[in-house]
C-alpha positions in Angstrom: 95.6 104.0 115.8 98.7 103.2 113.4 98.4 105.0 109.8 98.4 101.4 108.5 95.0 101.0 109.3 93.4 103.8 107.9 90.1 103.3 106.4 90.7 99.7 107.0 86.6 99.1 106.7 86.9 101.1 102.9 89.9 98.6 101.6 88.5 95.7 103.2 85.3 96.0 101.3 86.7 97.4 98.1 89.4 94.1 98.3 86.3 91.8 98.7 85.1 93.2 95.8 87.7 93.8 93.7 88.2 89.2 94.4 84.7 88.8 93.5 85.2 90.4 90.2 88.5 88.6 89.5 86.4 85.1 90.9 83.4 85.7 87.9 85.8 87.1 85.2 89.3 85.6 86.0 93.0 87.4 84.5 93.2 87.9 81.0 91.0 90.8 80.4 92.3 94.8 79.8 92.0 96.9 82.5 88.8 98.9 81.5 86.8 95.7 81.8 87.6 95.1 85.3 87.6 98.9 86.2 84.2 98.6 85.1 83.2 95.2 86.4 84.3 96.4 89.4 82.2 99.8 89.6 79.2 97.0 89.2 80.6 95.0 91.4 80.6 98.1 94.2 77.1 99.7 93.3 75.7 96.2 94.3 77.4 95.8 97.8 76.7 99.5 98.4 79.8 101.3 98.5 80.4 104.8 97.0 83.1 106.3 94.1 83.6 108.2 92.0 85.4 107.3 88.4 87.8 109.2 86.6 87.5 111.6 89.0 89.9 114.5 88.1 92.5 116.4 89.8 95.1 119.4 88.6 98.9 118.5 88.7 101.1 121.9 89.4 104.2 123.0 89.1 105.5 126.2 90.8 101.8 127.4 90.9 100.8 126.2 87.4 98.6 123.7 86.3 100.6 121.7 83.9 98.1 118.7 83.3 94.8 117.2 84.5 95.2 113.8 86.3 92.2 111.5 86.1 92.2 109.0 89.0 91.1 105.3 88.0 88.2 105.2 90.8 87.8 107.3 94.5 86.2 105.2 96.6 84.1 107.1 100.0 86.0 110.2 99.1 88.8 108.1 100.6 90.8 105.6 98.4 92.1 106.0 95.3 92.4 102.7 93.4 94.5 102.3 90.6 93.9 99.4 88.1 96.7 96.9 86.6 96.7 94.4 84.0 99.6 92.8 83.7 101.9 90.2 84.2 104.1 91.0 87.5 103.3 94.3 89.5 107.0 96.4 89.6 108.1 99.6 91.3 106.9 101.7 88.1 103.1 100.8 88.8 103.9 101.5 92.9 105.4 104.5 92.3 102.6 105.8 90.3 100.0 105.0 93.4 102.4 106.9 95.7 102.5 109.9 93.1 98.3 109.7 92.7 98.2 110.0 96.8 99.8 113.6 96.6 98.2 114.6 94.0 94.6 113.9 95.5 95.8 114.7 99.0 94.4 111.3 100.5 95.8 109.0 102.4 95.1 105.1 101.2 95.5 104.0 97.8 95.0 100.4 96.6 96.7 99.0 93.2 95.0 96.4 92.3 96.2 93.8 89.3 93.8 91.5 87.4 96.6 90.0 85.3 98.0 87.4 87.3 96.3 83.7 87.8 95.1 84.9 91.5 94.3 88.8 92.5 97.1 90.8 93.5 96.7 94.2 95.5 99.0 96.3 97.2 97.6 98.9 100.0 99.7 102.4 100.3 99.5 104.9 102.9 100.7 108.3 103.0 
């Protein structure tokens, strides 16, 4: 099976939703309200996380800072939550950077601020 579809099933449902919650609330909101809409939003359709769940950046060995991923969904997919107006290659690199750090393999960045939902999906 191609590495794009990993955990297809996991990003489907956290893409469903992660469009319901942007369907009831609509753009304009910060990103903790959705982050936590959307941990409603997933305890009622049943699916698993974990939220600021956190993980040790290193250098040469060292621990040199704590990272605290947004939300791990099934021990599987990180999701990382946007605001704003336009997603740029800042906010994708960041995703890509939060995959090695948590060793998994699927990530989903997810923006609230435009008029419609916008999410990219990542694989490592």
């Amino acid at each position: 099976m191609s590495s794009k579809f990993i955990d297809k099933d996991v990003t489907y449902n956290i893409i469903g939703c992660a469009m319901e919650v942007h369907k009831r609330l609509g753009n304009g909101f910060v990103e903790s309200v959705y982050e936590e809409a959307l941990k409603i939003e997933l305890k009622y359709q049943g699916v698993g996380y974990e939220a600021q769940k956190k993980y040790p950046i290193t250098y040469r060995d060292q621990v040199i800072k704590d990272f605290y991923c947004d939300l791990v969904v099934a021990d599987k997919v990180v999701l990382e939550f946007k605001a704003i107006k336009q997603l740029g290659d800042v906010e994708r690199a960041q995703i890509i950077n939060y995959l090695k750090v948590t060793n998994l393999k699927v990530g989903l960045l997810i923006n609230y601020g435009e008029k419609s939902l916008k999410y990219e999906r990542f694989v490592l």
